[in-house]
N, C-alpha and C positions, 0 to 999 in steps of 0.2 A: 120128620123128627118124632111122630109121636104114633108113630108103629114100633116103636119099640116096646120093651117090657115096661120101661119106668115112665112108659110116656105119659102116664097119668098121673102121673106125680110132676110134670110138669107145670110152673105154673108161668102165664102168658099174662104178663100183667105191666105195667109200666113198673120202672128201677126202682122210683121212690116209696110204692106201693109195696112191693118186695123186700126194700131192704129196712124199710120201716117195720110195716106191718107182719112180716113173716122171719124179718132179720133179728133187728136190735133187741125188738121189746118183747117177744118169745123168749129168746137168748138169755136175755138179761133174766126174764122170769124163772125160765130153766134151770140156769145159774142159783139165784136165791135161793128155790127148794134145794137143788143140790147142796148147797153148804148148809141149808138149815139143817140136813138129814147129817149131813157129813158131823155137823157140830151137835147135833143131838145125841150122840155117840151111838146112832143103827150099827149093825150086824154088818162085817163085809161084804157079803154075798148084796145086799139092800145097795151099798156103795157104788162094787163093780155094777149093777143094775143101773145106777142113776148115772153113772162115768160114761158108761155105756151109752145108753141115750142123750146125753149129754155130745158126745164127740158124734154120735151118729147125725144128729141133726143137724150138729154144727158142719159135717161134710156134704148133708142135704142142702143148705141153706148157700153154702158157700159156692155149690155149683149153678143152684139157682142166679145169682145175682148174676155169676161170670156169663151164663146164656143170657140174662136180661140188659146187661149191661150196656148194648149199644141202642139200649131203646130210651133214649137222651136224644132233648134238643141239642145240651152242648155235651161234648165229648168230656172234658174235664170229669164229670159230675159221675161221668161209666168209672171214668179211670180210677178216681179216688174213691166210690163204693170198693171197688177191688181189690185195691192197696187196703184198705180198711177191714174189709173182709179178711182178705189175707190175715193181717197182723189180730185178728180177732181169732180167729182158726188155730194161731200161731201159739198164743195166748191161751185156748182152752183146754190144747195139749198139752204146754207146760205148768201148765196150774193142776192140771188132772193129776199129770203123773208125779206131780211133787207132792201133792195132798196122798195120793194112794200109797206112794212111798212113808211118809211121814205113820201114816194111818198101821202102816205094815212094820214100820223098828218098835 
């Protein structure tokens, strides 16, 4: 698995480690600045930049956990990081493109 190109950006770590430390409270921080920048009234080109990486990570992060995910003692614990991921994913593309929308009339 990590003869590939992105294999270094894989990261080999237990679930909870991943979807804590590299998931939620990244995200969540990522998030913050975004809307500070979004509500500080920046430049669009500043905007599409932070959207940008904003959704990019969130497709890094979301693939990370789905490969980590059977590294649980109980299975539950994979399944509901994934569900949760999911609807986080789910969530930063509709909030993106309804703020960029909004940002754009």
């Amino acid at each position: 698995m990590k003869s590939s190109v992105f294999g270094s950006m894989l990261i080999v770590k237990p679930l909870r480690e991943v979807f804590w430390f590299y998931g939620v409270i990244p995200s969540s921080l990522l998030w913050a600045t975004t809307l500070a920048v979004y509500f500080s009234g920046a430049a669009l080109t500043t905007l599409l930049l932070m959207f940008a990486l904003l959704i990019g990570y969130t497709v890094w992060i979301i693939s990370e956990i789905w490969l980590c995910r059977h590294n649980v003692a109980n299975q539950t614990y994979g399944d509901l990081a994934s569900v949760l991921t999911a609807a986080w994913a789910a969530n930063t593309l509709l909030l993106s493109g309804f703020l960029l929308l909004q940002r754009l009339s």
